[in-house]
Backbone as JSON, one array per atom type, in Angstrom:
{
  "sequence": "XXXXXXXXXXXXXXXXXXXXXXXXXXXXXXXXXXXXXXXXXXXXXXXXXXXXXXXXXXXXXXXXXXXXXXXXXXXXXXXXXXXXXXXXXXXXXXXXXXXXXXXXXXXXXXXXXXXXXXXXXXXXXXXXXXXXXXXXXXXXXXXXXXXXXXXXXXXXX",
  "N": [[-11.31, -12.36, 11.62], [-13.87, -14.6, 11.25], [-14.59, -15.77, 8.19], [-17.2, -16.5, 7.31], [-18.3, -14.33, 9.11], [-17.46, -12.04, 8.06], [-18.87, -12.17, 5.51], [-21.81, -11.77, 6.34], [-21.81, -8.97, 7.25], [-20.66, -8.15, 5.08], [-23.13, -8.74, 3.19], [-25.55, -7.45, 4.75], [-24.5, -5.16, 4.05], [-25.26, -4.7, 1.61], [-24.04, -6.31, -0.46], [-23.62, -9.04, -2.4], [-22.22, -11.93, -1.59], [-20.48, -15.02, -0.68], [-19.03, -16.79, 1.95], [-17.44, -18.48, 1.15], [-16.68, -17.76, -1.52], [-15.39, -15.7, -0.49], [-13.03, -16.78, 0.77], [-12.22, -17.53, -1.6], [-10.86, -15.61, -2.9], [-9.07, -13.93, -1.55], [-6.95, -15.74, -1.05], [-6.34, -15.98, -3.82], [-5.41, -13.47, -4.41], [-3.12, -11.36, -6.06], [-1.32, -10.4, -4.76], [0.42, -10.52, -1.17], [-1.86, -10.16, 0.46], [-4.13, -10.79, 2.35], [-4.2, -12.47, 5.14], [-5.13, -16.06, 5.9], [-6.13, -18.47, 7.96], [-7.27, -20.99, 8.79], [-10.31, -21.02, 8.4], [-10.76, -18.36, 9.23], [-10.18, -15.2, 8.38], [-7.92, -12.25, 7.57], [-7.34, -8.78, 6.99], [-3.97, -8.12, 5.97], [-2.29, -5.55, 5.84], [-3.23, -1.74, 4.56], [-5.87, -1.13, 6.32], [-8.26, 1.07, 7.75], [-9.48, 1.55, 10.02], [-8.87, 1.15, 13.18], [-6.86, -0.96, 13.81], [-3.99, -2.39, 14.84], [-0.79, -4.52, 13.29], [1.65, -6.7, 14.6], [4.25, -6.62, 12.79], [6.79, -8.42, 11.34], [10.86, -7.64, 11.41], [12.37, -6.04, 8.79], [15.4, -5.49, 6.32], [15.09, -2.05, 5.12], [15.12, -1.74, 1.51], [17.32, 0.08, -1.04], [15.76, 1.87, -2.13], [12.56, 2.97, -2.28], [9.54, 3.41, -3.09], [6.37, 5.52, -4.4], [3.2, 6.26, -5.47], [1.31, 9.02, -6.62], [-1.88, 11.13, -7.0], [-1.44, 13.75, -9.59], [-2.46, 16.23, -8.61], [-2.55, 16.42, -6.14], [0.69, 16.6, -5.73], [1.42, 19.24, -4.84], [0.47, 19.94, -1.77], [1.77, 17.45, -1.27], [4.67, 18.69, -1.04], [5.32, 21.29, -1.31], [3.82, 22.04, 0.29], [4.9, 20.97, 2.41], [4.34, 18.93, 3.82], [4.73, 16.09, 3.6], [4.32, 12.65, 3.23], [1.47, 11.28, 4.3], [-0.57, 9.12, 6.6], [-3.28, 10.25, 6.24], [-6.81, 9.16, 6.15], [-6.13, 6.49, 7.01], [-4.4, 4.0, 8.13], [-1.5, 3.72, 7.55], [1.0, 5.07, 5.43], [1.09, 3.81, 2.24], [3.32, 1.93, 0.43], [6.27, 0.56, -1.49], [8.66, -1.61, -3.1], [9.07, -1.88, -5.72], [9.03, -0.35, -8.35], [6.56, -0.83, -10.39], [4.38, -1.86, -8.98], [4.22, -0.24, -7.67], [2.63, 1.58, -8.97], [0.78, 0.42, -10.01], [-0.8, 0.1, -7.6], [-1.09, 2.63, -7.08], [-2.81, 3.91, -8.93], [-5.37, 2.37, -8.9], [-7.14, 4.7, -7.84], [-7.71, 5.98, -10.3], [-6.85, 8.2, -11.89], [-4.31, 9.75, -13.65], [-1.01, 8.96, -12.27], [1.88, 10.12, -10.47], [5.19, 8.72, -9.96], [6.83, 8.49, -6.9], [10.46, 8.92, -5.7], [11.15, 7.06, -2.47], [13.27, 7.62, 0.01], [14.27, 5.58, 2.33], [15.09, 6.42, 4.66], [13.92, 8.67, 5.32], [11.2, 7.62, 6.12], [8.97, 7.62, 9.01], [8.55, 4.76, 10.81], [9.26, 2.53, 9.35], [8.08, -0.36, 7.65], [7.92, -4.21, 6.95], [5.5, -5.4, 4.82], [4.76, -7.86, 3.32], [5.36, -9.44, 0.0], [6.47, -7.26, -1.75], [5.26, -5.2, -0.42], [5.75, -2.06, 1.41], [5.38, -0.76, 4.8], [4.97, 2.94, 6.37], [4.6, 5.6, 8.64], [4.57, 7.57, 8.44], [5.96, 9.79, 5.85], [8.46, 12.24, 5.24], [8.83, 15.21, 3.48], [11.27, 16.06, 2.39], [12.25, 13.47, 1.98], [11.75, 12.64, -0.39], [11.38, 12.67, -4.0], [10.25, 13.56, -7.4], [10.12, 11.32, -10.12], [11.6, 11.33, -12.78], [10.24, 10.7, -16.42], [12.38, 9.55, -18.39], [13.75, 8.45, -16.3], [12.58, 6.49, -14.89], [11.67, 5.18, -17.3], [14.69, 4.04, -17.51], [14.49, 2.57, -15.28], [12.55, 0.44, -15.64], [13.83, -0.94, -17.49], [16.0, -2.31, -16.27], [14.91, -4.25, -15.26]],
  "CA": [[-12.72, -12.61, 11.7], [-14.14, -16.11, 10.25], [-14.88, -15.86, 6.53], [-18.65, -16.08, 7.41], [-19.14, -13.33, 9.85], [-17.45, -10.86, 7.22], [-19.71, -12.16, 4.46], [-22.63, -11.53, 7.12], [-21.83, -8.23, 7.4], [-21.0, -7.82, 3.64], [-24.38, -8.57, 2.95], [-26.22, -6.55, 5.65], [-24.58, -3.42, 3.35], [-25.51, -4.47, -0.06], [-23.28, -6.81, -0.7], [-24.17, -10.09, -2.51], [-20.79, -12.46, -1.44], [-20.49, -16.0, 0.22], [-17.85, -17.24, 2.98], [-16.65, -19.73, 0.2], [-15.88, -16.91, -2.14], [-14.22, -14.66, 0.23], [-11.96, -16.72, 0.74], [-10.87, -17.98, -2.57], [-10.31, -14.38, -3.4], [-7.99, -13.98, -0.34], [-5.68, -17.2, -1.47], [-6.05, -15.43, -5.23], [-4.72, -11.98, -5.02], [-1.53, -11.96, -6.85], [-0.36, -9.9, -3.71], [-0.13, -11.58, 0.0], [-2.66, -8.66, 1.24], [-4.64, -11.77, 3.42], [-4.09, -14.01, 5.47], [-6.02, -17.24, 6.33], [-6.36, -19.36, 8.94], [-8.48, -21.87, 8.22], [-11.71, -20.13, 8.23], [-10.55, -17.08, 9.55], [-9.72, -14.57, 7.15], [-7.83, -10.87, 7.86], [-6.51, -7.98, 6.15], [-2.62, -7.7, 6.24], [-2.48, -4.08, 5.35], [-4.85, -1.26, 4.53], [-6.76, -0.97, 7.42], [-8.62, 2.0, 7.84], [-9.93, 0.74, 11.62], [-7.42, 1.4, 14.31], [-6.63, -2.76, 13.95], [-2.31, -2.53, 14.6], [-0.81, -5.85, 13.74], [3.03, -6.77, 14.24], [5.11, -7.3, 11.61], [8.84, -8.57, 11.11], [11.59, -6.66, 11.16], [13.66, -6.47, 7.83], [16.26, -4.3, 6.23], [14.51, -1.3, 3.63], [16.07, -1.35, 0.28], [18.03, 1.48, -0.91], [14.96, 2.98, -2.68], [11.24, 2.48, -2.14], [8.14, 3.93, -4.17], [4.58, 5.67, -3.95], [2.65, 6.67, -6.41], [0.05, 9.89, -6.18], [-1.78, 11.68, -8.46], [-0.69, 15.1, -9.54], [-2.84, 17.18, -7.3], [-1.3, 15.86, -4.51], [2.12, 16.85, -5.36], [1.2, 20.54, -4.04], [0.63, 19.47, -0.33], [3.33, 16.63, -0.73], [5.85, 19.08, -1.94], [4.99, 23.28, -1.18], [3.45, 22.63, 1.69], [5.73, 20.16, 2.65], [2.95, 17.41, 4.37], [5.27, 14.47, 3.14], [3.35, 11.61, 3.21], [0.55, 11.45, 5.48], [-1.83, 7.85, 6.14], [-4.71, 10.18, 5.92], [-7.87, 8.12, 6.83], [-5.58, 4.77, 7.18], [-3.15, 4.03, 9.61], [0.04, 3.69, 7.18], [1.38, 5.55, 4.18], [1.64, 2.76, 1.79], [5.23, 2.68, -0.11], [6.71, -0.48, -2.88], [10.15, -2.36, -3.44], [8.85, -2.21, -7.46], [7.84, 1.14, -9.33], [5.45, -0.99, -11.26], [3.43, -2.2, -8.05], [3.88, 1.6, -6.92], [2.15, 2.7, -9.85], [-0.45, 0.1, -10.35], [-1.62, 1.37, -6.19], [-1.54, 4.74, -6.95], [-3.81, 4.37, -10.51], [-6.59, 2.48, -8.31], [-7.95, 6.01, -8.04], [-8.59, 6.15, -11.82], [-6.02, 9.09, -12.46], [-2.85, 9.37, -13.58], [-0.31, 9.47, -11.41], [3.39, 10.64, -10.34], [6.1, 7.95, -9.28], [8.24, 9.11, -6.49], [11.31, 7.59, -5.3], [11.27, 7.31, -1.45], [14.16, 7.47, 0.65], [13.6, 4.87, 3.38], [15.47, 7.06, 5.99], [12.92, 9.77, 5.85], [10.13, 6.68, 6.56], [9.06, 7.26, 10.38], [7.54, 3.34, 11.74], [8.69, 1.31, 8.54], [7.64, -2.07, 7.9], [7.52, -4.75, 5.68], [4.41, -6.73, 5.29], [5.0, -9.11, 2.05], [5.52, -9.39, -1.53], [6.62, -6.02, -2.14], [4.46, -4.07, 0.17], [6.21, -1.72, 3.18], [4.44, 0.43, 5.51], [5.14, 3.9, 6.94], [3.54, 6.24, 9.61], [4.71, 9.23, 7.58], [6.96, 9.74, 5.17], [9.08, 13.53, 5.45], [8.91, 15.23, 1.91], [12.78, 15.93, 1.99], [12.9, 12.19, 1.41], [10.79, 12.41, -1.61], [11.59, 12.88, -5.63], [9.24, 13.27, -8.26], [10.52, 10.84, -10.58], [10.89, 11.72, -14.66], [10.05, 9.52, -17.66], [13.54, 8.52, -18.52], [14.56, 7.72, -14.97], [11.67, 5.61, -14.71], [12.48, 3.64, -18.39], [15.6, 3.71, -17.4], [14.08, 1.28, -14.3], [12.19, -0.44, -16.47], [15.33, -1.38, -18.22], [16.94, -3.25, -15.35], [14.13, -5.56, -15.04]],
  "C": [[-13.02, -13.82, 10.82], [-14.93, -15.43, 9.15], [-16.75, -15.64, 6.29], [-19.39, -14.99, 7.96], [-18.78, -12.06, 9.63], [-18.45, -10.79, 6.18], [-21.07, -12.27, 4.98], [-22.88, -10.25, 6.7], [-21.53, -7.5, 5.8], [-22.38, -7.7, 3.17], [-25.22, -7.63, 3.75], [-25.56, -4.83, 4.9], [-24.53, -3.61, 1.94], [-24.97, -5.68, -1.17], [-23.8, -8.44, -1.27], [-22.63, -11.22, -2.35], [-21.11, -13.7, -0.63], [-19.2, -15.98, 0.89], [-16.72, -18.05, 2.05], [-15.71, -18.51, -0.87], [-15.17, -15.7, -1.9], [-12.94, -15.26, 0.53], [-10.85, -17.39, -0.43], [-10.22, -16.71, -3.21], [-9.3, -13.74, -2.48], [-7.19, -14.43, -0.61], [-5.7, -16.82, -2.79], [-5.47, -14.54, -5.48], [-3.59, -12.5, -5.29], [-0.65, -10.94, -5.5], [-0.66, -10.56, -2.57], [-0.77, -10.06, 0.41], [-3.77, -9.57, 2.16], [-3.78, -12.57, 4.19], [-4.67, -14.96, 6.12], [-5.37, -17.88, 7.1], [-7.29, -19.94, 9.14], [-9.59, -21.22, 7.68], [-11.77, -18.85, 8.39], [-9.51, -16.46, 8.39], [-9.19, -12.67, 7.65], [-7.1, -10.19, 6.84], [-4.77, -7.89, 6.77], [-2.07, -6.16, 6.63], [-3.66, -3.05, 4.96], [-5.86, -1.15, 5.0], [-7.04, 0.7, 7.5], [-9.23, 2.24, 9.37], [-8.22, 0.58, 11.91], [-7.09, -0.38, 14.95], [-4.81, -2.74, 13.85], [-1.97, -3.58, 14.27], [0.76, -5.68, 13.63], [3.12, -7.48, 13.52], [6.66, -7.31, 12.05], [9.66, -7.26, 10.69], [12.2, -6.96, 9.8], [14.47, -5.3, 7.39], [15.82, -3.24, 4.47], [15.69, -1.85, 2.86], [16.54, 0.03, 0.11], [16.76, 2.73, -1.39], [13.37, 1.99, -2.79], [10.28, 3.69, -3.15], [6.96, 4.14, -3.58], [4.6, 6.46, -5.17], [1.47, 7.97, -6.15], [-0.07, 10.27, -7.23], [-1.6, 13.21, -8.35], [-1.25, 15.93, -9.16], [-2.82, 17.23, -6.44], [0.21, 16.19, -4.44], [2.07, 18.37, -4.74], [1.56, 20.58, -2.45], [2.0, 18.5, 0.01], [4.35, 17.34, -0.27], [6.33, 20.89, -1.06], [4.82, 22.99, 0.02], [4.26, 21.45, 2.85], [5.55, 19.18, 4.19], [4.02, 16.23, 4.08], [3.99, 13.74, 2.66], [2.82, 11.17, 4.38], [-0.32, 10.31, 5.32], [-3.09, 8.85, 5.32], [-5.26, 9.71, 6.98], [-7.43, 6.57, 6.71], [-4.75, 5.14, 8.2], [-1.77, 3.81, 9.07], [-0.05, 4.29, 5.89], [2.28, 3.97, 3.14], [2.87, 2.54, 0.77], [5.67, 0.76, -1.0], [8.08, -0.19, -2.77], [10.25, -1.79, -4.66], [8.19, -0.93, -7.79], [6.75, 0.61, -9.78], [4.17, -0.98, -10.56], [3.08, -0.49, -7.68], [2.92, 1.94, -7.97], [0.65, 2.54, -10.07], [-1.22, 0.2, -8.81], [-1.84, 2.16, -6.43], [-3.08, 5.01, -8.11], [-5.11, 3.55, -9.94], [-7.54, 3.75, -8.44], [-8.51, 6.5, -9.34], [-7.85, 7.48, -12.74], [-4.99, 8.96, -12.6], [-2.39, 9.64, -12.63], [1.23, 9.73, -11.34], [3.61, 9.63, -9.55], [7.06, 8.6, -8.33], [8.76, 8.44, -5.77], [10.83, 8.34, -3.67], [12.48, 6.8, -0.74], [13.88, 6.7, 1.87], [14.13, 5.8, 4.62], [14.81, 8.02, 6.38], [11.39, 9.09, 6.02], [10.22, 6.81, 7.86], [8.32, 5.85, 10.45], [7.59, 2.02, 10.22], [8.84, 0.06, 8.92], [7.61, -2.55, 6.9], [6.49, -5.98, 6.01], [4.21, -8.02, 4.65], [5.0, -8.55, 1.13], [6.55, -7.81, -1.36], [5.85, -4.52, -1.77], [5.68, -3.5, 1.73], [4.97, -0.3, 3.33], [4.98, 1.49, 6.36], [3.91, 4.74, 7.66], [3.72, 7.52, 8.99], [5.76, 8.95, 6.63], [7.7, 12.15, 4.92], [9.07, 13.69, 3.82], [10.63, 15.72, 1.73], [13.2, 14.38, 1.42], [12.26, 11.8, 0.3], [11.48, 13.12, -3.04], [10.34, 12.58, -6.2], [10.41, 12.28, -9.33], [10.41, 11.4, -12.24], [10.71, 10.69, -15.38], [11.1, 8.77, -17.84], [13.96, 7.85, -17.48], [13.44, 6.38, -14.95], [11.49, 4.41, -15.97], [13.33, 3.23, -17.87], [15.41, 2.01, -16.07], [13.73, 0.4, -14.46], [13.2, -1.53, -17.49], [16.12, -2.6, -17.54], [16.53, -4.2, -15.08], [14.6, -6.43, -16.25]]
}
């Protein structure tokens, strides 16, 4: 959608934003989560609107990441939901624990790191930087992660 006829509709719900500064905040995130075309401006990821877009194929790493917070490990785990979009269209998942962690703490709570096994990912994808996308994720392919394992990760960086 062009840069103006989101910051249209930004405003029409409250929103005080220009076309100019939508899109230097697009070409600013420190993640590629846009992408521009000239004037036209879309989301990569995180769509909550049934908007599909193809992405490239590439090859998972051996171990991917999501972050939730700990009243979610119940359903993850017991009731054994995996990982479910929800109200999005992909279960979002990280190369990098750190990125996993700083997604998950958006919500404002702590949260639990768990490793993900890419083979229990149904529909992955990779969209940039350090973002992949799944249509589910099976909770057999899931770990809660502990403190040391998770220094210990920190370590290798």
């Amino acid at each position: 959608m062009y840069a103006e006829d989101l910051a249209e509709k930004l405003k029409a719900s409250g929103h005080r934003v220009t076309p100019s500064q939508l899109l230097v905040v697009a070409g600013a995130m420190g993640e590629k989560r846009f992408e521009l075309d000239g004037l036209e401006i879309r989301a990569l990821y995180g769509h909550s609107v049934d908007m599909r877009i193809e992405y490239g194929e590439a090859k998972a790493p051996k171990q991917l990441y999501h972050a939730t917070t700990s009243d979610r490990l119940a359903s993850i785990f017991e009731a054994r939901a995996g990982l479910r979009p929800m109200s999005r269209l992909y279960v979002h998942l990280s190369d990098n624990p750190k990125a996993a962690i700083q997604a998950g703490a958006r919500r404002g709570a702590p949260v639990q790191l768990l490793r993900v096994d890419p083979k229990g990912a149904s529909g992955l994808v990779f969209v940039g930087a350090n973002t992949w996308l799944a249509t589910a994720v099976k909770s057999t392919g899931l770990s809660v992660m502990t403190v040391v394992e998770q220094v210990a990760l920190e370590a290798e960086d």
